[in-house]
N, C-alpha and C positions, 0 to 999 in steps of 0.2 A: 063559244067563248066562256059560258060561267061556270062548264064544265073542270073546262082548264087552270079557269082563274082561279076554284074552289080548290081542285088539286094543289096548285101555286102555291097557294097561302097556306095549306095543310103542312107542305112538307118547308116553307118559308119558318113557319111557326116552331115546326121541333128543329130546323138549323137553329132556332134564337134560340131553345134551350139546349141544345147543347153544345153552344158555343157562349152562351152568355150563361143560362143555368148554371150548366156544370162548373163552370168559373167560378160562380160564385157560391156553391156547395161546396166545392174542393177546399176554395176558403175557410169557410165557415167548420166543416169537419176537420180543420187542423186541428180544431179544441179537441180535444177526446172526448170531455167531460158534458158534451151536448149530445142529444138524440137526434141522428138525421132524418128520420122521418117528422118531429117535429120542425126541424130547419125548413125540411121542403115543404109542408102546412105554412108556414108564414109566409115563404116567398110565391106558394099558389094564391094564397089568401089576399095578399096587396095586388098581385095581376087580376082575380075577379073584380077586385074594389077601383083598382085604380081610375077607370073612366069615369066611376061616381063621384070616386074623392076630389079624381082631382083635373077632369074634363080631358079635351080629345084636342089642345091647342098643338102640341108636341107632334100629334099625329098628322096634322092638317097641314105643316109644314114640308112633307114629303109628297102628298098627292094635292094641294095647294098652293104653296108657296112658292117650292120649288119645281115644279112643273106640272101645268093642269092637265091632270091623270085622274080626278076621280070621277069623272063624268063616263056616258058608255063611249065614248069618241078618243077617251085616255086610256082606256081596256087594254088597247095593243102596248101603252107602253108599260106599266103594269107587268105585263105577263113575261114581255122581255128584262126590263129592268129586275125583275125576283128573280127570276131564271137565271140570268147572270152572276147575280149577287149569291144565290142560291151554289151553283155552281164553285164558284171561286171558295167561301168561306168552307166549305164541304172538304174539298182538298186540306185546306190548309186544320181545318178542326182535325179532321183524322190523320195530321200530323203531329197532332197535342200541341200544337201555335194558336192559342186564342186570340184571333187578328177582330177587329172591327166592325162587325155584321155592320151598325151604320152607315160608315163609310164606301162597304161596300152596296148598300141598299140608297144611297146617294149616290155613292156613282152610279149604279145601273139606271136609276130611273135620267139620271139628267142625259147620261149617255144615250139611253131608249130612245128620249126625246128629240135630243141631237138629229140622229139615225132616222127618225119615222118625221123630220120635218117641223117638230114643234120644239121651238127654241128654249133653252129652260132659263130660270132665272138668276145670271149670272151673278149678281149681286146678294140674290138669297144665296146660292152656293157659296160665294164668299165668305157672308157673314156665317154659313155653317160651318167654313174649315176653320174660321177666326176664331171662333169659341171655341169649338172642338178638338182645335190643339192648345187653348190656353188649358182648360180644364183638367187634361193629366197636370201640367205644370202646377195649377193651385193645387192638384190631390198628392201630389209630389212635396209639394213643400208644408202641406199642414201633418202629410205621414212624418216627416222630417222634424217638425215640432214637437208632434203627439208621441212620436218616438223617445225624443231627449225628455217629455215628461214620465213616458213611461220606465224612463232607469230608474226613477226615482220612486219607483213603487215597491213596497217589502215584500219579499216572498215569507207570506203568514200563513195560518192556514186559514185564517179570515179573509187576507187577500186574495184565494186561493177561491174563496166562494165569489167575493166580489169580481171579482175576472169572468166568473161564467155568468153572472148576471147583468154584466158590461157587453160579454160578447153575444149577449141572445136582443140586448136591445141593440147594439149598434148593426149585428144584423138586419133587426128588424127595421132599422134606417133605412140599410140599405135598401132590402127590397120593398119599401114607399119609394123610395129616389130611383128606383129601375122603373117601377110602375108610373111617374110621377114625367118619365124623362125616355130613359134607353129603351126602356118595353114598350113605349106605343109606336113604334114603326110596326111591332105586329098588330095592333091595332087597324090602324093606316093598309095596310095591306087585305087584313080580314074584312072592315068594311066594304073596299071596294069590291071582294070576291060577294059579301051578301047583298049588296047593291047591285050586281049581275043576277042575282039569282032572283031578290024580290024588290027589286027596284025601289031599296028603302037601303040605306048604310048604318040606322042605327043597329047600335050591338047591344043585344038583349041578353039576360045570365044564361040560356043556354048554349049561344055563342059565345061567351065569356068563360063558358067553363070548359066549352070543346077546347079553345085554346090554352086555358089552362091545362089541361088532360095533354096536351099534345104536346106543351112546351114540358112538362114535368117527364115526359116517357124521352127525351131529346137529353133533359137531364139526368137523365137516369143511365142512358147508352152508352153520355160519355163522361159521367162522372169520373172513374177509375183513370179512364187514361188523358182528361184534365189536372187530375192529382199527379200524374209524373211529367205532365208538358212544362216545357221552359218556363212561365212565369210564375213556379210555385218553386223553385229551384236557384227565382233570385236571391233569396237571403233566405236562412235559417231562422224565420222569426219565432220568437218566444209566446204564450198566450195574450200577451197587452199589446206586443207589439202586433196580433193579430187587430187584435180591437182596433188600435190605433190605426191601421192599414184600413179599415171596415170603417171607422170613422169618416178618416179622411176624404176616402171614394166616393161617401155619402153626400158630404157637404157638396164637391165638386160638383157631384150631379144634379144635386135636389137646387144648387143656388143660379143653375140657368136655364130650370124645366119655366120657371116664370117668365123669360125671354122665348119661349115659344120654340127653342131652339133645339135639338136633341144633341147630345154627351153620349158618347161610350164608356159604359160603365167599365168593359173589361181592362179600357186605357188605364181609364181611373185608379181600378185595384193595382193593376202594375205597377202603376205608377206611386200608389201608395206605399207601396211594398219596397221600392228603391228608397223611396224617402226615409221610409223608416229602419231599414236595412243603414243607409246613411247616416243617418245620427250615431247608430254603433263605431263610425268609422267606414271610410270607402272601401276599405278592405271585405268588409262585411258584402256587399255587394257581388254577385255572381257574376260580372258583365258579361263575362263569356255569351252567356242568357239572355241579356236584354238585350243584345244587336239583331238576333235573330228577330224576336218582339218589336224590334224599329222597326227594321227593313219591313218585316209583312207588315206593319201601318202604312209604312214608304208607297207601298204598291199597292194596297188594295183598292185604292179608290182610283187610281187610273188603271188600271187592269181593268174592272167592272166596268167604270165607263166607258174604254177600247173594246170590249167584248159585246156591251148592248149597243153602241154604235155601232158595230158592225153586224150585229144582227139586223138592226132598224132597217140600217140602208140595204139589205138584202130584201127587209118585209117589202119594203115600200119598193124597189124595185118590180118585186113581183104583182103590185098592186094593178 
């Protein structure tokens, strides 16, 4: 089993980055005037730091809160709930639809749990999809604000530096608010594979830095074809309106990593991006783009959950 679980979380780990990664590279390299090897150094850099800075409460929620899985007795559901989640998001990333990993890594584990007998906790899963769909909404609507201030910015050649020094910090938000919030399900996941192996879950830097290494090479695979996927294709934004997009996503995620609660960032940026595409005018808006972007939210987390429940009650059947 920690054979397996270690595999899990290996290939669990580069699904997050290049489904979440690349998302937010693609972003980030809309500036031209930034080095992306410096981009990817700050977004490796807050994923080593983040269990320091800013603890494992976000993480504890998925093999805790929402169904006791990090014990050796939750192992099975674990290995089904990633597999699932693994599985689904994989299809859909190499469609260039950056859908959910969250929600799909929520549905699988409560689904697993369903399926192998152990109930999860409906009310935690609640309050996860409660936030989790208000949060595009708040990063929706501050893109939409930070949008109509940004018409208001001169194109100088001063504003022209100011913009790149806006967008290398509001990235740098961002990835604190991924580490802080949406990155610790690989946390949560990795712990329990090094809790199989040495019966201890804390995660020391050179566990910290494999997952970094692995989330960055996951980034790297599918950088390219996240830069032509539907949600870079909703609005033509301009360099502020990048930041503004970069901004808004931030706040959204970093303002409910304190509620213990996990945010998909890549909701967020979408949803940034409509907002701020919005303030130009609806026109400005690609919707063509974003249905497709609903729908796989629509489904992800009941697909995962129908897929690891149906594995579960197979396990347990054979048990």
């Amino acid at each position: 089993m920690s054979v397996v679980l270690s595999v899990l979380a290996a290939v669990f780990v580069f699904v997050c980055g290049a489904n979440d990664g690349g998302a937010l590279l693609a972003l980030a390299l809309r500036h031209r005037e930034v080095a992306g090897i410096a981009m990817l150094g700050l977004l490796l850099a807050a994923i080593v730091a983040g269990p320091r800075l800013f603890g494992l409460e976000v993480a504890h929620a998925f093999t805790g809160r929402l169904v006791a899985s990090g014990d050796r007795g939750g192992q099975p559901i674990v290995v089904i709930g990633v597999a699932a989640a693994v599985a689904l998001v994989l299809v859909l990333t190499w469609r260039g639809v950056p859908t959910s990993v969250t929600l799909a890594i929520i549905g699988g584990l409560a689904g697993a749990g369903l399926g192998l007998g152990l109930m999860p906790s409906w009310s935690t899963l609640a309050t996860m999809l409660g936030i989790g769909a208000a949060a595009p909404l708040v990063g929706g609507l501050l893109g939409y604000l930070l949008g109509v201030l940004a018409q208001r910015v001169p194109t100088t050649g001063r504003a022209s530096a100011t913009v790149r020094l806006a967008h290398v910090g509001a990235f740098g938000c961002q990835c604190l608010a991924y580490a802080a919030n949406d990155g610790q399900k690989m946390f949560a996941v990795a712990a329990v594979a090094v809790a199989a192996v040495h019966g201890s879950a804390e995660l020391s830097l050179p566990v910290l830095s494999a997952v970094a290494a692995l989330f960055a090479a996951g980034a790297l695979t599918s950088l390219r074809r996240m830069s032509r996927g539907a949600t870079f294709r909703l609005s033509p934004p301009r360099p502020w309106q990048i930041v503004s997009a970069e901004i808004a996503s931030s706040a959204a995620v970093f303002g409910t990593a304190g509620l213990g609660v996990p945010v998909s960032m890549t909701q967020s940026v979408a949803a940034g991006l409509v907002g701020v595409g919005a303030s130009q005018g609806a026109r400005r808006v690609r919707w063509q783009y974003a249905v497709p972007i609903l729908v796989s939210w629509l489904v992800t987390l009941p697909a995962s959950f129908g897929m690891a429940a149906v594995a579960g009650l197979a396990v347990r059947g054979l048990r």
